[in-house]
N, CA, C and O atoms as CSV, one atom per row, in Angstrom:
chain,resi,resn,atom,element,x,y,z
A,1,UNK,N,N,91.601,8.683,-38.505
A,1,UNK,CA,C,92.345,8.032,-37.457
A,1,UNK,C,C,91.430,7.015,-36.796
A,1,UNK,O,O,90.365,7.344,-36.274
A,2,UNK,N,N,91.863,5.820,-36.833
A,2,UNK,CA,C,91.016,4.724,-36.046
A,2,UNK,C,C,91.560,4.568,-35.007
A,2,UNK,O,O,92.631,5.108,-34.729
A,3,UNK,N,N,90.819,3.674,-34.119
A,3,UNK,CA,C,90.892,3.663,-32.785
A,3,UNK,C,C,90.853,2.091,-32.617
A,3,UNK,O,O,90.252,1.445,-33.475
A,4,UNK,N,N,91.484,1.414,-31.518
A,4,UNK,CA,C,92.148,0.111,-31.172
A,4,UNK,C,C,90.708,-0.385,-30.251
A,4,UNK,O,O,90.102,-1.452,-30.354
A,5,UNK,N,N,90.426,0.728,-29.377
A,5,UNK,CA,C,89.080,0.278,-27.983
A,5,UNK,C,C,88.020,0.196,-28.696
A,5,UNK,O,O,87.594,1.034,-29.490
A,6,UNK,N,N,87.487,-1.027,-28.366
A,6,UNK,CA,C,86.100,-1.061,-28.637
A,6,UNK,C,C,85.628,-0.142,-28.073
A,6,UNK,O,O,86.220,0.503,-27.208
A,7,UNK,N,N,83.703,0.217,-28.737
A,7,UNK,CA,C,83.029,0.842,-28.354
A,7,UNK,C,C,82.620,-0.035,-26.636
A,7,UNK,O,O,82.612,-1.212,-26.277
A,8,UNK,N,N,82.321,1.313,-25.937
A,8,UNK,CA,C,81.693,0.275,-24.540
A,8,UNK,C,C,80.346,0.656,-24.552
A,8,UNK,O,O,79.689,1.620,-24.945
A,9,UNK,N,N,80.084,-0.787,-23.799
A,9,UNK,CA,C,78.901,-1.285,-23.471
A,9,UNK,C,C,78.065,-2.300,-24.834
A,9,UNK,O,O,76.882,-2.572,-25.038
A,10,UNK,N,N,79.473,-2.683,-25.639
A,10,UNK,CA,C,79.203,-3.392,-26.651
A,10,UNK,C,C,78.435,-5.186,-26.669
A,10,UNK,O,O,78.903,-6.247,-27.081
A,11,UNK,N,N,77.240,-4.884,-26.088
A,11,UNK,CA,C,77.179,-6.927,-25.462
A,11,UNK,C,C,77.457,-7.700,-26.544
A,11,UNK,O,O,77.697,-8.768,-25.981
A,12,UNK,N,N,77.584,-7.892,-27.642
A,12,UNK,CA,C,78.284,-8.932,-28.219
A,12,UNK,C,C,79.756,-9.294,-28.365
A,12,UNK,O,O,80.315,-10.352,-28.653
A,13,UNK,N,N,80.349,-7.671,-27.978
A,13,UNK,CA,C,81.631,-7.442,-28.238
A,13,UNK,C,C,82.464,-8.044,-26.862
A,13,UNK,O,O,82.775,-7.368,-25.881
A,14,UNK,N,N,82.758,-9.622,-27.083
A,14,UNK,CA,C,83.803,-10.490,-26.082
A,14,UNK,C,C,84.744,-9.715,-25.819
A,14,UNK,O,O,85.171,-9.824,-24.670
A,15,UNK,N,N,85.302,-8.858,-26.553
A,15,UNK,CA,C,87.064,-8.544,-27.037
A,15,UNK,C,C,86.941,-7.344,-25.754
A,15,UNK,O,O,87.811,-7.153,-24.905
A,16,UNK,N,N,85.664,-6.626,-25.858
A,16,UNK,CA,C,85.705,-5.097,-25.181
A,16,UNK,C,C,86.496,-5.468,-23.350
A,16,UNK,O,O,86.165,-6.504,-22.774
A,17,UNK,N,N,87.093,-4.872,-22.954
A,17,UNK,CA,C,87.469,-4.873,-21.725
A,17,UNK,C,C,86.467,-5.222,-20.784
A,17,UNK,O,O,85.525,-4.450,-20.604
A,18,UNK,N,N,86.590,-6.693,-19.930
A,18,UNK,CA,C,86.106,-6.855,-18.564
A,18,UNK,C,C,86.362,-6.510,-17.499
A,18,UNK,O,O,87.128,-7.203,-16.830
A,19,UNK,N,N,85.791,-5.274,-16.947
A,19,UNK,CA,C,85.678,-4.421,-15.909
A,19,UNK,C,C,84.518,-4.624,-14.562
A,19,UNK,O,O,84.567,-4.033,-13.483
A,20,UNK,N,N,83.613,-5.520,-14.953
A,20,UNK,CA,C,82.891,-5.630,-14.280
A,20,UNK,C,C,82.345,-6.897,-13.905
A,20,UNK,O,O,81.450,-7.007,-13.067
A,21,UNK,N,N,82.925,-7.958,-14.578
A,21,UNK,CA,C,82.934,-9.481,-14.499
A,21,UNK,C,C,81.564,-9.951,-15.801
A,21,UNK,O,O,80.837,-10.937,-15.918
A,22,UNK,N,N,81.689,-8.999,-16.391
A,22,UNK,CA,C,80.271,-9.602,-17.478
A,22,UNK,C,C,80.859,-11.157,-17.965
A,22,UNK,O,O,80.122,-12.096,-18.268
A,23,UNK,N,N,82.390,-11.192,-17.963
A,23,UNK,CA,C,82.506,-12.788,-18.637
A,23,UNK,C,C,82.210,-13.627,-18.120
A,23,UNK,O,O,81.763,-14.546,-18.806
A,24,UNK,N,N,82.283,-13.819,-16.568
A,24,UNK,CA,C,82.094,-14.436,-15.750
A,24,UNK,C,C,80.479,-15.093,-15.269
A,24,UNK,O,O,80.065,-16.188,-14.889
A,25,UNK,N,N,79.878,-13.730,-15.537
A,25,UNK,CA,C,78.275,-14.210,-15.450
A,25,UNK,C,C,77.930,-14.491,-17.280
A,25,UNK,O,O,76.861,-15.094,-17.378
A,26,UNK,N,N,78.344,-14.303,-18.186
A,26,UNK,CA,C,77.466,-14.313,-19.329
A,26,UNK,C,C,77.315,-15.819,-19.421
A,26,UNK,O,O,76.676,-16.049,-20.447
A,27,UNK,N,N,77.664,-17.082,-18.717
A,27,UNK,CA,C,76.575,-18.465,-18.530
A,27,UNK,C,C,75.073,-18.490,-18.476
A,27,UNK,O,O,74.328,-19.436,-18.731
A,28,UNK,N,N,74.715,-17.035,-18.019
A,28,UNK,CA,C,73.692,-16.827,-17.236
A,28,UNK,C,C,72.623,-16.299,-18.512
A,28,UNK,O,O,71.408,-16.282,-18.319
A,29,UNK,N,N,72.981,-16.049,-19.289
A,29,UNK,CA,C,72.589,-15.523,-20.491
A,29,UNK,C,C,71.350,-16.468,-21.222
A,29,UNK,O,O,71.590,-17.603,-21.633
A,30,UNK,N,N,70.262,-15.958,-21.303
A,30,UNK,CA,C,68.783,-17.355,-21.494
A,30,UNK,C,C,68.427,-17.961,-20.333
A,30,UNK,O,O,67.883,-19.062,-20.259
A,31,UNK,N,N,68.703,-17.313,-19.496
A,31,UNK,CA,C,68.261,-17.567,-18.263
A,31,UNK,C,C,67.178,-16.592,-17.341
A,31,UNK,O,O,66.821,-15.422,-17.476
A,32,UNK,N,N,66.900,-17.462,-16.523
A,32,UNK,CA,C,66.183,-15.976,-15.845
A,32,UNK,C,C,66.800,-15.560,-14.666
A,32,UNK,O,O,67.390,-16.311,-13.889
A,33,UNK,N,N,66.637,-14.159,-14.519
A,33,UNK,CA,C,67.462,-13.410,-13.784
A,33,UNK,C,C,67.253,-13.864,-12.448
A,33,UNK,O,O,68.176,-13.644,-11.663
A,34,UNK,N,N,66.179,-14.486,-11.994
A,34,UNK,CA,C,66.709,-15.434,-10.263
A,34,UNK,C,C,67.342,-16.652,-9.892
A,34,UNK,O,O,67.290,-17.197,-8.789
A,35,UNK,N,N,68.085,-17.119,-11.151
A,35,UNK,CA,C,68.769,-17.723,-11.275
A,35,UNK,C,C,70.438,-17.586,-10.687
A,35,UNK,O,O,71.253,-18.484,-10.477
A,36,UNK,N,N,70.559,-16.196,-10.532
A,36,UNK,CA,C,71.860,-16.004,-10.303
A,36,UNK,C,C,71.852,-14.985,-9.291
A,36,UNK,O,O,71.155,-13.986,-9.115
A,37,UNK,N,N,72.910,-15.559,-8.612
A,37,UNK,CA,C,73.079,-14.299,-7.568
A,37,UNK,C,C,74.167,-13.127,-7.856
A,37,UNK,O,O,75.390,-13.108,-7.997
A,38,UNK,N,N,73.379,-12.392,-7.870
A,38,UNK,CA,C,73.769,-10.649,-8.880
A,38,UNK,C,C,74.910,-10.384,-7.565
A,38,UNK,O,O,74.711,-10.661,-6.383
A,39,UNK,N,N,76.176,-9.750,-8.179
A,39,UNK,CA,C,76.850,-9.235,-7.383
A,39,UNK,C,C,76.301,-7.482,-7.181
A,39,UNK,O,O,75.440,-6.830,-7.771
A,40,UNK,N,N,77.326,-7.118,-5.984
A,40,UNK,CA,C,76.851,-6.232,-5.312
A,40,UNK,C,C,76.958,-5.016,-6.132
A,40,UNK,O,O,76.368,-4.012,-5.734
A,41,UNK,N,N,77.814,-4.962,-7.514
A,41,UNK,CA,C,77.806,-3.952,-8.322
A,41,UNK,C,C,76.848,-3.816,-9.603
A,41,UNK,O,O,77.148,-2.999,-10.474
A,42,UNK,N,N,75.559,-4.704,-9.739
A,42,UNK,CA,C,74.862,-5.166,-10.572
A,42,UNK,C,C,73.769,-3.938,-10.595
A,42,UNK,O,O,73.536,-3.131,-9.695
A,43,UNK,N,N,73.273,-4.022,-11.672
A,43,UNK,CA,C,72.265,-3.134,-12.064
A,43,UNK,C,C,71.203,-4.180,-13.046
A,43,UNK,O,O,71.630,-4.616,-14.115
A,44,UNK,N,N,69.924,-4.489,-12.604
A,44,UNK,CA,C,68.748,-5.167,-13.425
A,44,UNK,C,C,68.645,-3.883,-14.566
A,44,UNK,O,O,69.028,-2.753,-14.261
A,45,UNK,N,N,68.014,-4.239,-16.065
A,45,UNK,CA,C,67.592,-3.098,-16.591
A,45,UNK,C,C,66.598,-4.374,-17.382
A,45,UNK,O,O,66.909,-5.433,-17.928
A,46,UNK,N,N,65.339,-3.718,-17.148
A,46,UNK,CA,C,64.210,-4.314,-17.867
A,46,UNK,C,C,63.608,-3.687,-18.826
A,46,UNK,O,O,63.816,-2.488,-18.641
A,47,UNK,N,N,62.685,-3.917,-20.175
A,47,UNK,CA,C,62.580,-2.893,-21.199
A,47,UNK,C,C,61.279,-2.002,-20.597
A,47,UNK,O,O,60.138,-2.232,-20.196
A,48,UNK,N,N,61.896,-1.193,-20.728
A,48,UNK,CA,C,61.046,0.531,-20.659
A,48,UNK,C,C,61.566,1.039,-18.938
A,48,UNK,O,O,60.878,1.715,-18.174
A,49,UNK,N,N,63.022,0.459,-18.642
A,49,UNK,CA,C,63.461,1.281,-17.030
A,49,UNK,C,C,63.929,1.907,-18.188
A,49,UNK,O,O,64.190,1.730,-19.378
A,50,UNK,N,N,63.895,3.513,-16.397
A,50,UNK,CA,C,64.592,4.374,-16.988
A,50,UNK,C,C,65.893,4.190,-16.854
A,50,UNK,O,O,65.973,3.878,-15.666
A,51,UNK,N,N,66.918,4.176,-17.262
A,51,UNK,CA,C,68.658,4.076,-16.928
A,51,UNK,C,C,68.962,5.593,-16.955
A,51,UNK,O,O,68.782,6.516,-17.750
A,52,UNK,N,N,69.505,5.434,-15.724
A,52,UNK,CA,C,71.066,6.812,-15.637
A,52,UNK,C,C,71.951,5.983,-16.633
A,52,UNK,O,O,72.172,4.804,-16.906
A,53,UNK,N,N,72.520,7.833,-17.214
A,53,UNK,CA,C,73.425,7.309,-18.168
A,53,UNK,C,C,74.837,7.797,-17.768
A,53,UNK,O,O,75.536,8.493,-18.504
A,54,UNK,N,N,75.307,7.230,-16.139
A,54,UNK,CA,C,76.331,7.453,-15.110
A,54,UNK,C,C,77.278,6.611,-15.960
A,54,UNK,O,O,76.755,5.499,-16.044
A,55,UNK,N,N,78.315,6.629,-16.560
A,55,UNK,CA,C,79.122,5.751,-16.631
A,55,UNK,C,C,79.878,5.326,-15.339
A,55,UNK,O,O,80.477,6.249,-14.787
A,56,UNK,N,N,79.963,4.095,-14.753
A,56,UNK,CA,C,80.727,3.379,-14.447
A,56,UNK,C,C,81.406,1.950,-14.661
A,56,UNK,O,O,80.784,0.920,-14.921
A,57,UNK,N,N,82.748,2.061,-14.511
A,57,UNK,CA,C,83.065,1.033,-15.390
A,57,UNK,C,C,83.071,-0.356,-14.600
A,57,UNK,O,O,83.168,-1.564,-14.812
A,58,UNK,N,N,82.963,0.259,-13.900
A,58,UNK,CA,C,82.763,-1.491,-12.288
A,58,UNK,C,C,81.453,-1.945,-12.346
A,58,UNK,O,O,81.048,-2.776,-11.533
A,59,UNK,N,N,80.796,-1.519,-13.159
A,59,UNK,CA,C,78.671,-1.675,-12.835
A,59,UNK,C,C,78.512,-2.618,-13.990
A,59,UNK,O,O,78.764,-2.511,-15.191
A,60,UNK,N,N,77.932,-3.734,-13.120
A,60,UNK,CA,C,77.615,-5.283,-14.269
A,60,UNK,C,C,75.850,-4.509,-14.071
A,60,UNK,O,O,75.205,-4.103,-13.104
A,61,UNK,N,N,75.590,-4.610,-15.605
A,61,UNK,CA,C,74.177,-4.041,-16.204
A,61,UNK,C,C,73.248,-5.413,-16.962
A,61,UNK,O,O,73.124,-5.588,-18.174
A,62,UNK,N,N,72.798,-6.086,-16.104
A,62,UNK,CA,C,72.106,-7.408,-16.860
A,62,UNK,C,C,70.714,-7.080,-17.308
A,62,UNK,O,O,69.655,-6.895,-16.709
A,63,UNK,N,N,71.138,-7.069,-18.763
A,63,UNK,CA,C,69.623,-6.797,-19.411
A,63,UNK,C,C,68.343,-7.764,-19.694
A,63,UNK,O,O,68.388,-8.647,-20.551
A,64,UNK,N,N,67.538,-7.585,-19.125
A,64,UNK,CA,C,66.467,-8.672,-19.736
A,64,UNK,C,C,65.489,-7.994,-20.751
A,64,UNK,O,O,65.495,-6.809,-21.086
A,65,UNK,N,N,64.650,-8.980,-21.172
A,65,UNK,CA,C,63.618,-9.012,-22.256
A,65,UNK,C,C,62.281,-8.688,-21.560
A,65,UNK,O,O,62.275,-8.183,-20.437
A,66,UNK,N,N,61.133,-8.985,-22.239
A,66,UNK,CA,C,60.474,-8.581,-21.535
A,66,UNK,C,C,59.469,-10.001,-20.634
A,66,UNK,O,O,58.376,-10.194,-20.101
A,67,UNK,N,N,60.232,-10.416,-20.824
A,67,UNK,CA,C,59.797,-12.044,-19.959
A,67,UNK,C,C,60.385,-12.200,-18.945
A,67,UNK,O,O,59.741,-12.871,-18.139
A,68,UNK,N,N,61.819,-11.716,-18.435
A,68,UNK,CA,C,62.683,-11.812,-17.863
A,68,UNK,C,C,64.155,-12.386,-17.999
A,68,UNK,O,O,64.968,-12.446,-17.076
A,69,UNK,N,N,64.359,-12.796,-19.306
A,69,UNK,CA,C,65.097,-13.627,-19.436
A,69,UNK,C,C,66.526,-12.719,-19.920
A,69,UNK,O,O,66.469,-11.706,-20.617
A,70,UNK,N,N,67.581,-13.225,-19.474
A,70,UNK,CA,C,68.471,-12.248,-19.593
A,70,UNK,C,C,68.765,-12.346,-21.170
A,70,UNK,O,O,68.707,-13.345,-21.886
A,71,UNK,N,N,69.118,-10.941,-21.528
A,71,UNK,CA,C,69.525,-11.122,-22.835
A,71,UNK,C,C,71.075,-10.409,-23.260
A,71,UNK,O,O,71.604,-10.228,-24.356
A,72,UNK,N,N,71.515,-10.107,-21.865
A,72,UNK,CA,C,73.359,-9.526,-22.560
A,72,UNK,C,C,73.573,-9.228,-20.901
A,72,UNK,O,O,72.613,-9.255,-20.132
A,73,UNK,N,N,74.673,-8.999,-20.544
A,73,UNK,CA,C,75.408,-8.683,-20.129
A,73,UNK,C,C,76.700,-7.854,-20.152
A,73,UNK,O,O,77.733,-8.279,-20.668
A,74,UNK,N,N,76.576,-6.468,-19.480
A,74,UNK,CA,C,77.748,-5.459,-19.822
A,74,UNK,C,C,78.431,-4.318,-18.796
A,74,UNK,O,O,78.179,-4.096,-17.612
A,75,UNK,N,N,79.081,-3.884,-19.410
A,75,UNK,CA,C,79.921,-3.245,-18.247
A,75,UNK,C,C,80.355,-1.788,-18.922
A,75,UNK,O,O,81.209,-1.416,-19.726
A,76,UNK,N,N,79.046,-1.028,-17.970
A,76,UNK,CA,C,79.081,-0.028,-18.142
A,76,UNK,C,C,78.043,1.123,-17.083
A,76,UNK,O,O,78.074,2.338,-17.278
């Protein structure tokens, strides 16, 4: 039996449901993260944070690299 929903927290996956405005910021994407002003439901995740693995579906999660530069945007 297949399933119609994307997987979440898919960052390449456009199609997956916007819940948290990731479409809206992914301009921001190759950028660096003080570039934009993070809304109030935002979560930074830089490589080696620890992340809670809380699902919420309102929480914009902007990932960077290890330079800073954003590299996805998601909602989860």
């Amino acid at each position: 039996m297949s399933s119609d929903v994307p997987a979440a927290g898919a960052a390449d996956d456009f199609s997956a449901p916007d819940t948290c405005g990731a479409s809206a910021n992914r301009r921001f994407i190759g950028g660096d993260v003080s570039s934009m002003t993070q809304p109030a439901n935002a979560r930074v995740i830089r490589p080696g944070d620890p992340v809670a693995e809380d699902f919420r579906i309102d929480r914009l999660n902007i990932i960077l690299d290890a330079n800073g530069v954003i590299t996805a945007m998601e909602c989860h």
